[in-house]
Backbone as CSV, one residue per row, in Angstrom:
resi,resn,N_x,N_y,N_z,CA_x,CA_y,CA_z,C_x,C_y,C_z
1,UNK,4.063,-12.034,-8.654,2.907,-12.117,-9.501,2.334,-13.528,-9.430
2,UNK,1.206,-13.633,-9.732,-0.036,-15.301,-8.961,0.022,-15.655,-10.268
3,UNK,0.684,-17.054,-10.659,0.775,-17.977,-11.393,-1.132,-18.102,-12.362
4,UNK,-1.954,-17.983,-11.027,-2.684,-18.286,-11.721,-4.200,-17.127,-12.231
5,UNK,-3.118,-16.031,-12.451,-3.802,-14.646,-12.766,-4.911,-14.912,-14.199
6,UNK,-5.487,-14.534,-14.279,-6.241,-13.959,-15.858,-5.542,-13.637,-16.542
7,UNK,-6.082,-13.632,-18.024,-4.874,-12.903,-18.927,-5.285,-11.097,-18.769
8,UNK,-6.049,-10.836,-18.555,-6.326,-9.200,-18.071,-5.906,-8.816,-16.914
9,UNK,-5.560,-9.426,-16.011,-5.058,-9.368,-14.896,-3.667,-9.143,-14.761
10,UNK,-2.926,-9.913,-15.736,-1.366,-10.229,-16.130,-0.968,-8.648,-16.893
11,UNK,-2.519,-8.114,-17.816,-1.854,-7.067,-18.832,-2.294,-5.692,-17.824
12,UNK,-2.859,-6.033,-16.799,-2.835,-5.071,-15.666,-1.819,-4.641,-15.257
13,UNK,-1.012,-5.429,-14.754,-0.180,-5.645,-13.991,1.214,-4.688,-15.156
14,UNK,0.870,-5.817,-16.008,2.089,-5.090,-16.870,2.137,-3.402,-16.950
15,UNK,0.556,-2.617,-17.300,0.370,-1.516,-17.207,0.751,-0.441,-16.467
16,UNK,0.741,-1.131,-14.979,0.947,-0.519,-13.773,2.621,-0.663,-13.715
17,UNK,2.870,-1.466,-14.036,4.727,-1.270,-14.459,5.067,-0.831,-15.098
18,UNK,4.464,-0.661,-16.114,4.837,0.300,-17.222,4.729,2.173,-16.969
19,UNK,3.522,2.256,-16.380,3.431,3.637,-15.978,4.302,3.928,-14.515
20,UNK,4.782,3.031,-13.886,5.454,2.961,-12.672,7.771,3.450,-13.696
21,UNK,7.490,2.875,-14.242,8.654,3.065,-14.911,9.221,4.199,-16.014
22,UNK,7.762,4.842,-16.101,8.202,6.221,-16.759,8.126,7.558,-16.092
23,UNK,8.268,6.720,-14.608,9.068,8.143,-13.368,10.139,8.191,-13.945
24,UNK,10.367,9.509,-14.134,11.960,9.960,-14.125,12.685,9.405,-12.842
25,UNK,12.324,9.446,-11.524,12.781,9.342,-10.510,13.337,8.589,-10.119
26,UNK,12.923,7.086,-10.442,13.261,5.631,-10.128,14.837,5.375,-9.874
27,UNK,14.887,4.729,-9.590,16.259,4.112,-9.175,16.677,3.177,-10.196
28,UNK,17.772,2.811,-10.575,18.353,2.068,-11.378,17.811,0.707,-11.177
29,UNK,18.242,0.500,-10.143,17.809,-1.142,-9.352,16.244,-1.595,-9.546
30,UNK,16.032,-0.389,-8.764,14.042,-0.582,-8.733,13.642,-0.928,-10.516
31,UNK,14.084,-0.044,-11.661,13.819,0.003,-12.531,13.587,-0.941,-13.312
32,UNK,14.762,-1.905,-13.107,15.357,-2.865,-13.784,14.437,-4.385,-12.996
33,UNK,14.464,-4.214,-11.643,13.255,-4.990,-11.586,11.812,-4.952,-12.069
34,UNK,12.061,-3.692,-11.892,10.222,-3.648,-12.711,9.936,-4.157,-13.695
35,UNK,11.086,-4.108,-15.074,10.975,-4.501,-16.224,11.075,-5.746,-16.492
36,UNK,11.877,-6.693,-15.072,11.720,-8.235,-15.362,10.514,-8.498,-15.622
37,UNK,9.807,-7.965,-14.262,8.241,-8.269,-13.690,7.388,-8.082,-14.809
38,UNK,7.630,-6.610,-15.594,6.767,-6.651,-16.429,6.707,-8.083,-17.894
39,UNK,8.140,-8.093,-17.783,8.280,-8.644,-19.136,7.434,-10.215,-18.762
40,UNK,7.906,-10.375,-17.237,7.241,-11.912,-17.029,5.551,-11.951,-17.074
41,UNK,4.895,-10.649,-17.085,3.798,-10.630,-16.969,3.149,-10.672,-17.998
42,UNK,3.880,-9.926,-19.529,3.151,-10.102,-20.697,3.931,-11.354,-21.189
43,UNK,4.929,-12.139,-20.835,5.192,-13.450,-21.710,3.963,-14.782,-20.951
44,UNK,3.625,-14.261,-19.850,2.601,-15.327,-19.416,1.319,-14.930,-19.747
45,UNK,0.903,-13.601,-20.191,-0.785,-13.147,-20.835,-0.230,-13.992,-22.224
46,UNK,0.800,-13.254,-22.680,0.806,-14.263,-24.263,0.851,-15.742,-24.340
47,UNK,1.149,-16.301,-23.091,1.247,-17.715,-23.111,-0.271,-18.017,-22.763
48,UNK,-1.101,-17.710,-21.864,-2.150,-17.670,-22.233,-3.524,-17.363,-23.305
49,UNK,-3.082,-16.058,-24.091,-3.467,-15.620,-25.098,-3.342,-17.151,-26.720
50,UNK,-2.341,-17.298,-26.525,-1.602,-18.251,-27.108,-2.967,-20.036,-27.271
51,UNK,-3.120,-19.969,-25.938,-3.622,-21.252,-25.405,-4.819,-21.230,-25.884
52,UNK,-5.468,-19.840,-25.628,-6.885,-20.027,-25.918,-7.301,-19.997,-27.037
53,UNK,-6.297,-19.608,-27.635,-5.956,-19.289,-29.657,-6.470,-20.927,-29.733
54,UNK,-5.340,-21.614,-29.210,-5.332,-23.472,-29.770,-6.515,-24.312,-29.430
55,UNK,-6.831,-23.842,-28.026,-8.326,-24.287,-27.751,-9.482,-24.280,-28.704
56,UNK,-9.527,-22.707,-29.008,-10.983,-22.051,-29.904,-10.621,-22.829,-31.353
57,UNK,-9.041,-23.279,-31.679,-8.983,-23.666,-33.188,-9.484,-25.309,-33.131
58,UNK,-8.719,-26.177,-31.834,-9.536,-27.259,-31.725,-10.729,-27.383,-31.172
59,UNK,-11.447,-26.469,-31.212,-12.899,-26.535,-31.005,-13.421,-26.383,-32.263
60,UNK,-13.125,-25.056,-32.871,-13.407,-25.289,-34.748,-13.147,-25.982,-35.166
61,UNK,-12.122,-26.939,-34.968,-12.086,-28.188,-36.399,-12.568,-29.196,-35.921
62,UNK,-12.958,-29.448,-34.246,-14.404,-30.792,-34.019,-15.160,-30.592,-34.090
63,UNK,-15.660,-29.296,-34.433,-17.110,-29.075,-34.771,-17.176,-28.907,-36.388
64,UNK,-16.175,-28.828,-36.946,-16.258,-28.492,-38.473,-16.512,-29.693,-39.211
């Protein structure tokens, strides 16, 4: 996954792992990677999500 994805891009990604992982079929192994991937994909949208939170608040209080 590209370090320097979008945060919609990241919850894409997560999506497509997520619906990739509710094959019955999967393999143990495969599975269990998927769910790293996913998990790394929504802790970096939230780390972004996060950022732009702190941005938009120090933008409200220099303009306030």
């Amino acid at each position: 996954m590209e370090e320097n994805q979008s945060y919609e891009a990241k919850i894409e990604a997560a999506k497509a792992i997520l619906t990739e992982l509710n094959k019955s079929d999967l393999p143990l192994d495969k599975a269990t990677a998927l769910f790293k991937d996913g998990k790394k994909a929504l802790d970096e949208a939230t780390k972004l999500l996060e950022n732009a939170k702190l941005e938009y608040e120090e933008l409200q209080n220099s303009n306030g």
